[in-house]
C-alpha positions as protocol buffer text, in pm:
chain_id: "A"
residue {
  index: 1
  type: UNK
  ca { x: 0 y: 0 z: 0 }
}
residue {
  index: 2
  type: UNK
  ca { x: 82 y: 375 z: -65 }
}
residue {
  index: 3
  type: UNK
  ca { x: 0 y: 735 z: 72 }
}
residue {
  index: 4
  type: UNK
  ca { x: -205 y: 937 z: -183 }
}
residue {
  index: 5
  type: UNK
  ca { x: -293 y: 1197 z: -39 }
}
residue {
  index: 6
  type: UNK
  ca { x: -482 y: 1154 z: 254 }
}
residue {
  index: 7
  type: UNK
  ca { x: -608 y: 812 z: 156 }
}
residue {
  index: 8
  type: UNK
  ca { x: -397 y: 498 z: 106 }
}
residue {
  index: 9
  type: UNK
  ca { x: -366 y: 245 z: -232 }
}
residue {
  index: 10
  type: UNK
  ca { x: -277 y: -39 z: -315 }
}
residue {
  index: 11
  type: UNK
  ca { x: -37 y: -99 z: -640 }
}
residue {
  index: 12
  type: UNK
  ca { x: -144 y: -270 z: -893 }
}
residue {
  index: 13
  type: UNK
  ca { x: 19 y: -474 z: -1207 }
}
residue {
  index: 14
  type: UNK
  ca { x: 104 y: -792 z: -1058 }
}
residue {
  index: 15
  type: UNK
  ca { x: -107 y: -972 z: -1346 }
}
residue {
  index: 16
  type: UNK
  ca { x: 24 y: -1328 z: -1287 }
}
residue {
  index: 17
  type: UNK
  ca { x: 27 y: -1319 z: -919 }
}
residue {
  index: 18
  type: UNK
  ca { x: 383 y: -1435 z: -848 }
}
residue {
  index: 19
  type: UNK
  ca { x: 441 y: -1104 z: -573 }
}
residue {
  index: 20
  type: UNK
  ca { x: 654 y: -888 z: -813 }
}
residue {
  index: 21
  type: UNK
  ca { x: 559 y: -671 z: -1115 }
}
residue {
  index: 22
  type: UNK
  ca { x: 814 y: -754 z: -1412 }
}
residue {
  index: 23
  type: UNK
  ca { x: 793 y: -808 z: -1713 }
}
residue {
  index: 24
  type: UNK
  ca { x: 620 y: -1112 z: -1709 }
}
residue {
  index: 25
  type: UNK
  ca { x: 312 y: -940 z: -1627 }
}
residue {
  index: 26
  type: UNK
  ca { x: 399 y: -662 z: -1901 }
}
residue {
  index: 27
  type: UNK
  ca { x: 398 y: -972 z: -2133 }
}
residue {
  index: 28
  type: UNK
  ca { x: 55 y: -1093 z: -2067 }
}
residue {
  index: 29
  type: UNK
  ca { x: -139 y: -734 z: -2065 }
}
residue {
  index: 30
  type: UNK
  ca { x: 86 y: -656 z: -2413 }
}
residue {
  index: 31
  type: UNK
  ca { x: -50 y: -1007 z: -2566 }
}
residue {
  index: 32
  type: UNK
  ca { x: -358 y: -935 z: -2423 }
}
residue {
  index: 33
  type: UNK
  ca { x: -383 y: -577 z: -2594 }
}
residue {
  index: 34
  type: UNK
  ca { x: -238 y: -706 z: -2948 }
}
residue {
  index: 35
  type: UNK
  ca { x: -538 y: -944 z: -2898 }
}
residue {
  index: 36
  type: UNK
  ca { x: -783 y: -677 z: -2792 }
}
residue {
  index: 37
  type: UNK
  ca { x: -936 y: -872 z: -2530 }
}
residue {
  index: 38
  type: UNK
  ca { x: -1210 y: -672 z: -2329 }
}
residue {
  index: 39
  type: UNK
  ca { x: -1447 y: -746 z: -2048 }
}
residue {
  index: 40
  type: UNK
  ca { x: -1360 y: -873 z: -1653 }
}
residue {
  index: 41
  type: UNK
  ca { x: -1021 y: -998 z: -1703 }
}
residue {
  index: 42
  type: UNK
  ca { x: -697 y: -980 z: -1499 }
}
residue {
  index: 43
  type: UNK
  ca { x: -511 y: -809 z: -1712 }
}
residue {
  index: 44
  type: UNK
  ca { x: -743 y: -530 z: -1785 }
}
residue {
  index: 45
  type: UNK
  ca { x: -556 y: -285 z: -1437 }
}
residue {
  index: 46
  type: UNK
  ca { x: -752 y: 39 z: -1504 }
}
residue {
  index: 47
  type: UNK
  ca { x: -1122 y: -219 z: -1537 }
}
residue {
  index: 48
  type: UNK
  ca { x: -1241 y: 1 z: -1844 }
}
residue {
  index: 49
  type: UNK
  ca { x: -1349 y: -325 z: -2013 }
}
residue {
  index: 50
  type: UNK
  ca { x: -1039 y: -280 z: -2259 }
}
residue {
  index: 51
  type: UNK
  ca { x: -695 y: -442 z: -2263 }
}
residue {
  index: 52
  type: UNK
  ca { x: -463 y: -145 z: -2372 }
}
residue {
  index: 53
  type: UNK
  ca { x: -183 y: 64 z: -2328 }
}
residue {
  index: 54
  type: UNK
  ca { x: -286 y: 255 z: -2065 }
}
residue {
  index: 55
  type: UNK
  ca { x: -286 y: -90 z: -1840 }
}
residue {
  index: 56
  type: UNK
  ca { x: 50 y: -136 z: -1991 }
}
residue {
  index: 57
  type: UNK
  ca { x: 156 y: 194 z: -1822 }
}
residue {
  index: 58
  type: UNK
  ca { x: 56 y: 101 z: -1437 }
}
residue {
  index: 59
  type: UNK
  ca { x: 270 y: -232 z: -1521 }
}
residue {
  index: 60
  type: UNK
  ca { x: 596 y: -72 z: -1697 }
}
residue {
  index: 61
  type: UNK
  ca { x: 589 y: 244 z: -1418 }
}
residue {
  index: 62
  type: UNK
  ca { x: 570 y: -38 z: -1092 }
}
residue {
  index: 63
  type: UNK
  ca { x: 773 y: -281 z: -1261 }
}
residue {
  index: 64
  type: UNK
  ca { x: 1049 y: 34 z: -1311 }
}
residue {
  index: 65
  type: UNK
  ca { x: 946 y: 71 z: -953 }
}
residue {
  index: 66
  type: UNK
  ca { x: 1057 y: -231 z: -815 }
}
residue {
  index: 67
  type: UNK
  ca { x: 751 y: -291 z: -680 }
}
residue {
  index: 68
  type: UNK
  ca { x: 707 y: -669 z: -548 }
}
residue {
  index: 69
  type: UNK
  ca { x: 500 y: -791 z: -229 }
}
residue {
  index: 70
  type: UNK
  ca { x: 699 y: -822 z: 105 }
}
residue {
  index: 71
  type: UNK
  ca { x: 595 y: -1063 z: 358 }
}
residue {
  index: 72
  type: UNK
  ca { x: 706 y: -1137 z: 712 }
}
């Protein structure tokens, strides 16, 4: 989670669900767009109903990030 503001978020990108954002999960949503898949799927990370480049960009900016999931 993160501090926007005055209210806190969670990152998003992880696509695959192995803890880290990567490439790997840049793969899938860029396959995914190519394809133009749309509706309720995992890949789509702003849930327009569209698979595009602007879920690419929450992926490519965490994954640049280094943003993975840290556990005790």
């Amino acid at each position: 989670m993160v501090l926007v503001g005055s209210d806190y978020a969670f990152y998003s990108g992880d696509v695959n669900d192995d803890g880290f954002v990567d490439g790997a999960d840049g793969l899938l949503i860029d396959n995914d767009a190519f394809n133009f898949v749309s509706g309720y799927v995992v890949t789509d990370l702003n849930c327009d109903g569209t698979v595009d480049g602007s879920d690419a960009v929450f992926a490519d900016n965490n994954a640049f990030a280094f943003i993975g999931i840290v556990r005790p």
